[in-house]
C-alpha positions in Angstrom: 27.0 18.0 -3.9 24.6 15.3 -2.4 21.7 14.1 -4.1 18.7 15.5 -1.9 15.5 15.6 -4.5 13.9 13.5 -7.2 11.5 13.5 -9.5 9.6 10.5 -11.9 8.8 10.7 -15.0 6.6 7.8 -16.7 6.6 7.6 -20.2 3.9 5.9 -22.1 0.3 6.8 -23.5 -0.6 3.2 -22.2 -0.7 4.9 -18.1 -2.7 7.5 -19.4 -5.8 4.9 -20.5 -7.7 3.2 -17.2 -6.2 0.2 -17.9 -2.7 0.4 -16.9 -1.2 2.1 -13.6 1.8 3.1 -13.1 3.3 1.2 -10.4 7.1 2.1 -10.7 7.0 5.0 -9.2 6.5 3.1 -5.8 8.6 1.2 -5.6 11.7 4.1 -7.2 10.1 6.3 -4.2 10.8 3.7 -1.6 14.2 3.2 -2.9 15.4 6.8 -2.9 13.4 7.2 0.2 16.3 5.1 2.0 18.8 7.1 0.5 17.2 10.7 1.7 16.7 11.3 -1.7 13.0 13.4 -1.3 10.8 12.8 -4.3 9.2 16.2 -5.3 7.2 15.2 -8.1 6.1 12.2 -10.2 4.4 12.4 -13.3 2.5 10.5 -16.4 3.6 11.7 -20.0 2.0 10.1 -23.1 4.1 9.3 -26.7 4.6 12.8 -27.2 7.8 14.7 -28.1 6.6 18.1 -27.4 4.7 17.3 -24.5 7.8 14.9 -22.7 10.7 17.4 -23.4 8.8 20.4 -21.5 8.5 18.1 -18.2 11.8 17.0 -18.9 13.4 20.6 -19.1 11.5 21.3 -15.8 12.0 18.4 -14.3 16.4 18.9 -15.1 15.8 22.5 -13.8 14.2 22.2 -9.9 15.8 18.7 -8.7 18.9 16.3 -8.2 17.8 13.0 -9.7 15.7 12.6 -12.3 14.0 8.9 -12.8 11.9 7.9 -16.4 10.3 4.8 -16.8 9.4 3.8 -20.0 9.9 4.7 -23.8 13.1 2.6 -24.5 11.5 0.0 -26.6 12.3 -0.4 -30.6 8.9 1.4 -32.0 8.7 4.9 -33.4 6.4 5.8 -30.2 9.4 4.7 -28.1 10.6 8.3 -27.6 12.7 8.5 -24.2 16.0 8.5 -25.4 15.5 10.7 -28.4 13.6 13.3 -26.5 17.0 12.9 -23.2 19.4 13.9 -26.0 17.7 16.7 -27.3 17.0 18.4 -24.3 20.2 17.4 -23.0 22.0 18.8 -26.6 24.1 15.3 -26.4 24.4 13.4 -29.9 24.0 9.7 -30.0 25.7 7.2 -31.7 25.2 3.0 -32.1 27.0 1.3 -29.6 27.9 -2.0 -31.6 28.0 -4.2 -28.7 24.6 -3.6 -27.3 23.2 -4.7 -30.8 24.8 -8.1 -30.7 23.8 -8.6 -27.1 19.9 -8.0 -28.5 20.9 -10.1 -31.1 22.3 -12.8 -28.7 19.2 -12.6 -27.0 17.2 -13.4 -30.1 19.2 -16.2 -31.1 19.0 -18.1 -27.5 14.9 -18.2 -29.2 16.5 -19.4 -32.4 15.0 -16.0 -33.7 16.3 -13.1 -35.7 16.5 -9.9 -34.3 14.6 -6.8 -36.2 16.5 -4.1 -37.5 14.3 -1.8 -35.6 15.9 -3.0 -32.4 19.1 -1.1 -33.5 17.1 1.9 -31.9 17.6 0.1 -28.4 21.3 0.8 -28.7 21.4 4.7 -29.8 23.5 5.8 -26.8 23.9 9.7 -25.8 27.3 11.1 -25.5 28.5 10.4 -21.7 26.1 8.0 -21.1 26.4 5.1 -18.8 24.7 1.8 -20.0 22.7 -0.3 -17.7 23.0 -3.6 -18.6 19.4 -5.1 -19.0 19.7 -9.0 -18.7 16.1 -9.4 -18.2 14.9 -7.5 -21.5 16.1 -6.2 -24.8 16.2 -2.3 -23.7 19.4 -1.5 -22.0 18.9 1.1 -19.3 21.2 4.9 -19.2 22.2 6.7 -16.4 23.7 10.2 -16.9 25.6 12.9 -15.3 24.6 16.2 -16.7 26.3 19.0 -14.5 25.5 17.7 -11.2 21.9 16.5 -12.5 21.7 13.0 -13.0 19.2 11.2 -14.7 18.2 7.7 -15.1 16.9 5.9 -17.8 15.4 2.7 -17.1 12.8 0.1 -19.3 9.4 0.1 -17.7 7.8 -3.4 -17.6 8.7 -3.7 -13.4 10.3 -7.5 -14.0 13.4 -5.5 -15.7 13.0 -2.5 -14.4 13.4 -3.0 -10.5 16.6 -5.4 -10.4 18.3 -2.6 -13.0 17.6 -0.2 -10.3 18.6 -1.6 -7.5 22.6 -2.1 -8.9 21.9 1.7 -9.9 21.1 2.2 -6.2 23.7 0.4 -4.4 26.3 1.1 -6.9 26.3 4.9 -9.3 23.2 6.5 -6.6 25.2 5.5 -3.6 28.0 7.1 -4.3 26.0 10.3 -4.5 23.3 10.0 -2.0 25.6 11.6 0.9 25.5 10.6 4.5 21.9 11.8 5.3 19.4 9.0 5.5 15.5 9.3 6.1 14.4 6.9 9.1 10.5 6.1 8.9 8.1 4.0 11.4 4.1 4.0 11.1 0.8 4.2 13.1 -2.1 2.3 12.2 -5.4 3.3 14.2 -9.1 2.5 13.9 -12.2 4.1 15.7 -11.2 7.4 15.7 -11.6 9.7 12.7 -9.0 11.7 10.9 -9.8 15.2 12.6 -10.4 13.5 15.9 -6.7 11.6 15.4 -5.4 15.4 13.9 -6.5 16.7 17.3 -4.7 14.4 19.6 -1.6 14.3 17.7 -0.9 17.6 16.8 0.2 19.3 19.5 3.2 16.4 19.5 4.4 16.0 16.0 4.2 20.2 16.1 6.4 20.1 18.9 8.9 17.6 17.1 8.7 19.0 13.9 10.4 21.9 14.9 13.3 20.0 16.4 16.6 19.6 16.2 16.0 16.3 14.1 12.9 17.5 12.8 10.2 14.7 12.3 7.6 15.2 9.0 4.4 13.9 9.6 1.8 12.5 7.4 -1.7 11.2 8.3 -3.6 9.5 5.8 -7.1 8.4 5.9 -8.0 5.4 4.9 -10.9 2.6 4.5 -11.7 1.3 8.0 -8.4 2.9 9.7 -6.0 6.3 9.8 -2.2 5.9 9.4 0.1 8.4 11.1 3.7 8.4 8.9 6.6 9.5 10.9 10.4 10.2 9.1 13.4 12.1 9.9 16.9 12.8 8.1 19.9 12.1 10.5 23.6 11.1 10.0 23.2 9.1 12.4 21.1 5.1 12.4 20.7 5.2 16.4 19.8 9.0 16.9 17.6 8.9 14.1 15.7 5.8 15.6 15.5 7.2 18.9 14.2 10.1 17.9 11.5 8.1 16.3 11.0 5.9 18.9 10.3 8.8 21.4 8.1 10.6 19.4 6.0 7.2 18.9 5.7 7.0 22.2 4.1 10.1 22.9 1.8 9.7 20.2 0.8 6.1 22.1 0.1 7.7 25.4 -2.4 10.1 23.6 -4.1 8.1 21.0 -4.6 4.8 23.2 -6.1 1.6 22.5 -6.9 2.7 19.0 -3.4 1.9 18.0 -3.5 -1.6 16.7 -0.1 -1.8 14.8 3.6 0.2 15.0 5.4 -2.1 12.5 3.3 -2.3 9.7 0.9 -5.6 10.4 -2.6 -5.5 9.2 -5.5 -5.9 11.2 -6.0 -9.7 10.6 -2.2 -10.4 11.3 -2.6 -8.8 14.5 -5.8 -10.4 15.7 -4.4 -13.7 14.9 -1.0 -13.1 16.3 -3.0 -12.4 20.0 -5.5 -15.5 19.2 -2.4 -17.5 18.7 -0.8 -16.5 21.6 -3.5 -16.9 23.9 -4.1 -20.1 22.4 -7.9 -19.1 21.3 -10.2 -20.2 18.2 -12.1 -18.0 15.8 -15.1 -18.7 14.3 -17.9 -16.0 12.4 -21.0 -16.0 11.1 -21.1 -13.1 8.3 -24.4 -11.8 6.4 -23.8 -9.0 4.7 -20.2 -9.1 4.5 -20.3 -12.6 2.6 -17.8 -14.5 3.8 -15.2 -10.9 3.7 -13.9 -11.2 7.5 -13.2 -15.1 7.2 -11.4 -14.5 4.1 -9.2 -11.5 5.8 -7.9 -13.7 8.5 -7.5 -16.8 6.3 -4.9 -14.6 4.4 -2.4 -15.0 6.5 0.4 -18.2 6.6 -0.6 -20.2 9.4 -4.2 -19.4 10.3 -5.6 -22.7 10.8 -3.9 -22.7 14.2 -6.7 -20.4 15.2 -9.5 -20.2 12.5 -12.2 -23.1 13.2 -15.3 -22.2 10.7 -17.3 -19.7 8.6 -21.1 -19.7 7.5 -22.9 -17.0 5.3 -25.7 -16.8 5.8 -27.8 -14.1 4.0 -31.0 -15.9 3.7 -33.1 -15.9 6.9 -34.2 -19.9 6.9 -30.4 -20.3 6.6 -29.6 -18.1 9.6 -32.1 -20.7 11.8 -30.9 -23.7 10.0 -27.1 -23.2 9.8 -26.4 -21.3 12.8 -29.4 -21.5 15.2 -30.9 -17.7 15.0 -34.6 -18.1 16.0 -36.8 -17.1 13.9 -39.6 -15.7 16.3 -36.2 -13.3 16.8 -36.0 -12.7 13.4 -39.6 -11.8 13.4 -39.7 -9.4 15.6 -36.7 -7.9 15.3 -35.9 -8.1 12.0 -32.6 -10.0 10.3 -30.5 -6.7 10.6 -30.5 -6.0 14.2 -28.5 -6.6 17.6 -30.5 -9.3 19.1 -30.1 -11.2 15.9 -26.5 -10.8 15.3 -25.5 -12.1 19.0 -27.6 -15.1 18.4 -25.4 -15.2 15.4 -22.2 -15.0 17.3 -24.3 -17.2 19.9 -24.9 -19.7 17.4 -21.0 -19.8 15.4 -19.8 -20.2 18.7 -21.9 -23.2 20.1 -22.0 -24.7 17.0 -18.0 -24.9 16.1 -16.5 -24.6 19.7 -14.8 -21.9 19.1 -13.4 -19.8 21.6 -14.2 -16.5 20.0 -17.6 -15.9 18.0 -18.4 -13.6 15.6 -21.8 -12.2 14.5 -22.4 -9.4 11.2 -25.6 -8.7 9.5 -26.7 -5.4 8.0 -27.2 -3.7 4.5 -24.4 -3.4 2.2 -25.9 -1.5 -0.6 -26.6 0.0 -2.5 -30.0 -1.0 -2.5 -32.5 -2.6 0.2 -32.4 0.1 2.8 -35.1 1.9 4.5 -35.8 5.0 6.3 -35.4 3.2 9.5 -32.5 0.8 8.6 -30.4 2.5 5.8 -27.9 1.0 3.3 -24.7 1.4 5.4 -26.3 -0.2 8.7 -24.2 -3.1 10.3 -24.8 -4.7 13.8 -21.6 -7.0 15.0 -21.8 -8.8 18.0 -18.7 -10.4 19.6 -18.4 -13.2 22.2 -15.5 -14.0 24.1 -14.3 -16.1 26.8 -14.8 -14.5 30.5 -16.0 -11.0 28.9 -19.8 -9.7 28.3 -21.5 -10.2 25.1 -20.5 -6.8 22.7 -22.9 -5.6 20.3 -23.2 -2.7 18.6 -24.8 -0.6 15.5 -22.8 1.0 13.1 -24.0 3.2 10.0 -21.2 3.1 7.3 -20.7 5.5 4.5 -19.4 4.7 1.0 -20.1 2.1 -1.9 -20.7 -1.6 -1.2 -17.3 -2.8 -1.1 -16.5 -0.4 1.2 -19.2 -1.2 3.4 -17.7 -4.5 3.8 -14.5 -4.0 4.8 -15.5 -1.1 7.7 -17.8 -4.1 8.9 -14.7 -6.6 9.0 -12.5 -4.3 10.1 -14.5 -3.2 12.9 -15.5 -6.6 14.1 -11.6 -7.8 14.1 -10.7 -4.7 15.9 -13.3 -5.6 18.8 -11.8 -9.2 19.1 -8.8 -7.9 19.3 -9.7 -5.6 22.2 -11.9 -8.2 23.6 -9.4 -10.8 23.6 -6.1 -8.5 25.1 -8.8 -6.8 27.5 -8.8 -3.6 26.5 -11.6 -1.3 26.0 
């Protein structure tokens, strides 16, 4: 029967600590993803033998493939394949030839291999080894009736090209004709429930399809991300079932749609200032520098990006960018007169087409009753559009504070600058 559900399995005490995360499983979930392989659970299991083979006897019991990372070093805390061929009741037995290929591998270092690193080549009766040119711990992959269950090494620079020949090679071969077909929304100014609200009645109606679509919205910092996948047979049925359901979900949720294929904010904003042939140029308070930095990120941004100033002290908001400081006076640093003589000021001052302004209170001190940690004023200017300012309170920590500010000032050039509002 097809392979249809998955679950990972990270071994190591090290993931457990707040050092160390396990990043694997991403990139294993992506991977089966593509083969409609649904993963149903992934977990973290420290160097214990009691505590591994009870999620592995689960694990064997509720789904198709089961993925573990980890454990197949030489130590005596390297427990993966011990704990696999107990649960599985499969002896092992030294396979000769992986020994002198570790052994190889220490001599190219004009080293000599450890005994302990015999324990890399205990292999379980049935097992397939996965050659591991990259490490010393060969990976396993076995078929236990109809389950099968891969072992792989877990630092990610052996780990993912071992996987990938499992994928297109032994996984393949069992995945089945099904394939899951995914596009994404990314949306800012609207919350989640607001987003919930709009969309709902769609994906509700599609879900319930012939090719049913699953639907996932996830809130994150500064935007909300609608997830769209379906299972087909069929590449071109599957993607125009996504495609029509995407545009439904773009008739209702509007201008607040800023990406359908993945770009971030700042790659879209300079993609349109590019286009339109426009310059960029911000003058940033509280955010330090954040939103200069964003759009700078991306390969090829000095065809649009002319300057930055920070500018937290007042004196240096006169000096460097022009802000008056009667303004300033009476109005205080943190306020919407101030930040469009910001954007006022960035933009005389460079030539830029496109002038920024942000000032406000980041936190997590240095608010007030009146002005609270959290309040940002951004002011945009444009060419042939009115002056935009606006005040924004912001909840979280002070990082977080930041990047809502950015990300709301880039979304408003972008509507500025492709005229929509």
């Amino acid at each position: 029967m097809a392979l249809r559900t998955a679950e990972i399995i990270a071994v190591g005490s090290e993931l457990l600590g707040p050092s160390r995360l396990d990043t694997n499983s991403l990139y294993i979930s992506e991977r089966l993803a593509g083969f409609g392989i649904e993963l149903r659970v992934k977990s973290v299991v420290g160097d214990d033998r009691g505590d591994l083979a009870a999620r592995l006897r689960q694990a064997v019991e509720r789904v198709d493939v089961v993925v573990l990372t980890g454990g197949l070093g030489p130590t005596d805390d390297d427990l993966t394949r011990d704990v696999v061929a107990e649960v599985l009741e499969r002896p092992m037995t030294i396979d000769e030839s992986i020994v002198e290929q570790i052994r190889a591998r220490f001599g190219r270092r004009s080293l000599t291999m450890p005994e302990v690193n015999r324990r890399q080549a205990m292999v379980p009766r049935g097992a397939i080894v996965l050659d591991n040119p990259n490490g010393t711990a060969p990976g396993l992959f076995i078929d236990h009736g109809g389950t099968v269950l891969v072992l792989l090494p877990g630092p990610p620079r052996e780990m993912q090209p071992m996987f990938d020949r499992v994928c297109d090679g032994l996984l393949r071969d069992r995945a089945g004709d099904e394939r899951v077909y995914r596009t994404s929304i990314f949306l800012t100014g609207l919350g989640e429930s607001h987003v919930e609200q709009l969309a709902q009645p769609i994906y509700a109606r599609w879900r319930d399809g012939a090719s049913a679509v699953s639907t996932t919205i996830l809130a994150a910092m500064g935007q909300v991300e609608l997830h769209l996948s379906v299972r087909e047979t069929d590449e071109a049925r599957g993607l125009d079932v996504l495609d029509r359901v995407r545009a439904e979900l773009l008739a209702v949720l509007g201008d607040h749609v800023y990406s359908t294929d993945g770009r971030l904010m700042e790659e879209v904003v300079g993609d349109v200032l590019k286009a339109r042939g426009l310059t960029i140029a911000a003058a940033e308070s509280c955010t330090g520098g954040l939103l200069m930095s964003r759009l700078t990120d991306v390969a090829g941004s000095s065809a649009y990006v002319r300057a930055g100033i920070v500018a937290y002290d007042n004196a240096d908001k006169t000096a460097l960018i022009g802000v008056a400081a009667d303004l300033i006076t009476r109005y205080g640093a943190v306020s919407e007169p101030v930040a469009v003589a910001m954007a006022e000021g960035i933009r005389a001052r460079t030539g830029a087409d496109v002038g920024v302004g942000i000032t406000g209170i980041a936190g997590p001190g240095g608010g007030t009753p009146e002005k609270p940690v959290g309040m940002v004023v951004i002011a945009v200017m444009a060419p042939g559009r009115d002056a935009y300012v606006r005040t924004f309170n912001f909840l979280g920590a002070r990082a977080q504070v930041k990047f809502q500010s950015t990300q709301a000032a880039l979304d408003r050039v972008r509507r500025m600058v492709t005229d929509s509002r």
